[in-house]
Phi, psi and omega in degrees: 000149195260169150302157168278331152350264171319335176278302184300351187261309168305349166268335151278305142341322217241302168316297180296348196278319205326304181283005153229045139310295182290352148307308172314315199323300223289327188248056172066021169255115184246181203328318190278003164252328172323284188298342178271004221216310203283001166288301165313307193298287172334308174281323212284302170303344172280299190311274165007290225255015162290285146026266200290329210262336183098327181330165186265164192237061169274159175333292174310291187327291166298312197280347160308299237263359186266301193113357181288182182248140168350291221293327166318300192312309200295320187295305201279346179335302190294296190318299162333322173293308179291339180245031177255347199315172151299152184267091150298180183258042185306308206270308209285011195273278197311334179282329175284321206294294193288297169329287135353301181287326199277294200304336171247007159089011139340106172320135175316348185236109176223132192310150151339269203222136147190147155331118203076349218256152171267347181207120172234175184268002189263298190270007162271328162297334232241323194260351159262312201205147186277277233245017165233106164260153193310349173259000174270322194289294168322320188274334167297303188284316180287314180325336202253346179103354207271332199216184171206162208235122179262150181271308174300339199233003159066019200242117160278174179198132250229102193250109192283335164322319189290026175220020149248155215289088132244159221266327161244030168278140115349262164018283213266343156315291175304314155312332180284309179297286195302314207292324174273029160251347193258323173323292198308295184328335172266319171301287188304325205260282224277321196254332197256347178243150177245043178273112160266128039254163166292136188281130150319128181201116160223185192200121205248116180267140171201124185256144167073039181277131156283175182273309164324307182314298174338299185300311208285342175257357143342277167303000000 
């Protein structure tokens, strides 16, 4: 019998899932591939979080705290396993990085590195992370299509097409993933753990906006 806990939480789940249900719809995915693939998401996230809790990870176990059947555990285990691996941060660096250029107004065009300079794309990488280096970083953002690289003139430049909504950019694809999914993680890391410190989260409300204003945060 659930909790009243649990109903809320399963209603807030069941809320957040609805646009990407309708994500699913629009592109030919339907339920029943859906519920095979959320098998894998279950088990890989029980197995994690046995991991963190110390809990036993036995057949039985996972398959108690999941709800799967043995055999599913025993079939899906290893996928599961592989998508338990630690993340690093090759993907979420290049998404703060782009973020950051659009959010402080940087012109689309910025030298690599220089000396003196108040703003490269070198030290804009530098102001996310320590620990990414900038040309990994770089190789990354041309891979997904989002920035393009002059070889001669040492300059990157910033292709603002990859961040309208088209539907088969790699770009906006990629973005979709790491930023709401890192968004959820913290929300769940906040409500579901007494793990400190709690992770920053806001959400900026503003009422009586005009439509000049409107366009203007559009844009």
């Amino acid at each position: 019998m659930k909790t009243q806990q649990s109903m809320l939480v399963l209603d807030s789940v069941l809320t957040v899932l609805e646009p990407l249900v309708l994500l699913s719809l629009r592109h030919g995915i339907s339920y029943v591939e859906l519920a095979e693939q959320l098998k894998v998401v279950f088990l890989a996230q029980a197995i994690a979080d046995s991991q963190r809790t110390g809990a036993k990870q036995t057949d039985s176990a996972l398959s108690l705290s999941t709800g799967l059947q043995r055999r599913d555990v025993q079939q899906l285990r290893v996928h599961a396993q592989q998508a338990t691996r630690p993340q690093n941060l090759h993907h979420t660096v290049p998404a703060e990085v782009i973020g950051r250029w659009l959010g402080d107004g940087y012109p689309d065009n910025l030298p690599y590195s220089g000396e003196g300079l108040d703003v490269s794309f070198e030290k804009l990488v530098r102001s996310i992370s320590k620990d990414k280096h900038p040309r990994s970083v770089l190789d990354e953002l041309l891979r997904i299509q989002v920035v393009s690289f002059d070889e001669d003139l040492q300059t990157v430049t910033l292709s603002r097409k990859a961040f309208l909504p088209d539907e088969q950019s790699d770009a906006i694809q990629h973005l979709f993933r790491r930023t709401l999914s890192d968004h959820l993680l913290a929300s769940v890391h906040n409500i579901s753990t007494d793990q400190q410190p709690k992770f920053l989260e806001q959400a900026v409300f503003a009422h009586g906006l005009s439509a000049q204003s409107s366009a203007i945060l559009h844009a």
